[in-house]
C-alpha positions in Angstrom: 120.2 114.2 78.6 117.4 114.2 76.0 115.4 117.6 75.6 111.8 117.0 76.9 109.1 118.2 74.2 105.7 119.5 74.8 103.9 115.7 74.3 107.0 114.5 76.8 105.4 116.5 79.4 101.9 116.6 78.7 102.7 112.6 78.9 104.3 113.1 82.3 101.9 115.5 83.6 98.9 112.8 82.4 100.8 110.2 84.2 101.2 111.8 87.1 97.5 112.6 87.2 96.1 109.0 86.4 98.8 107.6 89.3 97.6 110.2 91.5 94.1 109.9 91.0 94.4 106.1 91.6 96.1 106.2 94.7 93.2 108.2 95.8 90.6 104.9 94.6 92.5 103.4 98.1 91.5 106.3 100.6 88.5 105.3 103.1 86.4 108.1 102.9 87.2 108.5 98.7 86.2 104.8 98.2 83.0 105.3 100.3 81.9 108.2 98.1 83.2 106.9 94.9 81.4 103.3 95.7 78.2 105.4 95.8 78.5 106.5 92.3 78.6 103.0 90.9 74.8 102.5 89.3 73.4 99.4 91.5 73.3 97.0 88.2 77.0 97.0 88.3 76.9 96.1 92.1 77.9 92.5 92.2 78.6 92.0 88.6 81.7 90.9 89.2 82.7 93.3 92.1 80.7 95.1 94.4 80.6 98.7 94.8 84.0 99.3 96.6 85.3 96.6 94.2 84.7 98.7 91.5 86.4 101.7 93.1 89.8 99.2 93.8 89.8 98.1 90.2 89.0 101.3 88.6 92.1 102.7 90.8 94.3 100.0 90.0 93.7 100.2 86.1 94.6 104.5 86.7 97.9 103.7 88.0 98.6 101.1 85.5 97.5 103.2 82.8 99.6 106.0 84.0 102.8 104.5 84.7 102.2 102.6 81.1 102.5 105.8 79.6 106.1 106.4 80.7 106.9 103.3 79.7 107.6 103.0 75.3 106.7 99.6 74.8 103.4 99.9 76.9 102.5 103.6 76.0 100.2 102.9 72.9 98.4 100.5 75.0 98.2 102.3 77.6 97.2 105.1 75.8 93.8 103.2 74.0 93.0 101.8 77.3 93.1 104.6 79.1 90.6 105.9 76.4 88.7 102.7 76.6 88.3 103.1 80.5 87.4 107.2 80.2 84.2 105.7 78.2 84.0 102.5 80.6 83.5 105.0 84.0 81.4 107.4 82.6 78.4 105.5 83.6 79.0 106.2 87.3 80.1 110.2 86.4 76.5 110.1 84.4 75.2 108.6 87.3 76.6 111.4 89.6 75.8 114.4 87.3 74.0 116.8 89.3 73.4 115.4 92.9 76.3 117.3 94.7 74.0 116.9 97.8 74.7 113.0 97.7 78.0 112.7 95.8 79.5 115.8 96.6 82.8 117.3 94.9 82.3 113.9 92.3 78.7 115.2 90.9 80.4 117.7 87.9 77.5 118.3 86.2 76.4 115.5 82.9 77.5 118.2 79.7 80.8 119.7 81.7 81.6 116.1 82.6 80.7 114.8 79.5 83.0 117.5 77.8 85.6 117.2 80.4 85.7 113.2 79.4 85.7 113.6 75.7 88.6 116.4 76.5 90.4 113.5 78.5 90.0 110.8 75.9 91.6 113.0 73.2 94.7 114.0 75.8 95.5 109.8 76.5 95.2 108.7 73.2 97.6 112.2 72.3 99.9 111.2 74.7 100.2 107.7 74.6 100.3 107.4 70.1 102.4 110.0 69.7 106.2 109.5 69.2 
């Protein structure tokens, strides 16, 4: 059995993270608080709200199993990168109003920094050897 190095697990541990979290895009009361996020000039264009939220989760698990996989992890690794910067509209959106979005509104510069920090770990994981 091959030795795992630290980019095999930070891989892993990303994976698990982006399956996990998309699993989650499924839950009743998750959807209805994510679908509250979306900013109402995405509603209807081409999903609604909770549209959004099903297709955001489905392009997580995607992504994260992609990583795991050789021939997809590049790919998955860029568009996992291009989705961090295609969401944050709805975390910008968020920023701030815990009392209407909860444990979701991480404040804009944390959440902007926490992103950034996210975009460099996908495209880490999924371009490197």
């Amino acid at each position: 059995m091959a030795r795992m190095t630290p980019v095999d697990i930070a891989r892993w541990i990303t994976a698990i993270v982006f399956v996990v979290i998309g699993v989650t895009h499924f839950i009743p009361p998750v959807v209805r608080g994510m679908a509250a996020m979306v900013p109402a000039v995405f509603h209807g264009r081409p999903f609604s709200a909770v549209g959004w939220v099903w297709v955001t989760g489905v392009a997580e698990i995607a992504g994260g199993l992609g990583l795991l996989w050789e021939p997809t992890r590049a790919a998955a690794g860029i568009a996992l990168a291009v989705f961090l910067v295609c969401v944050f509209p709805a975390n910008a959106h968020a920023a701030g109003k815990r009392e209407k979005f909860g444990v979701f509104a991480v404040p804009f510069w944390p959440r902007l920094a926490m992103q950034l920090a996210l975009i460099a770990i996908v495209l880490w994981v999924g371009l490197a050897p």
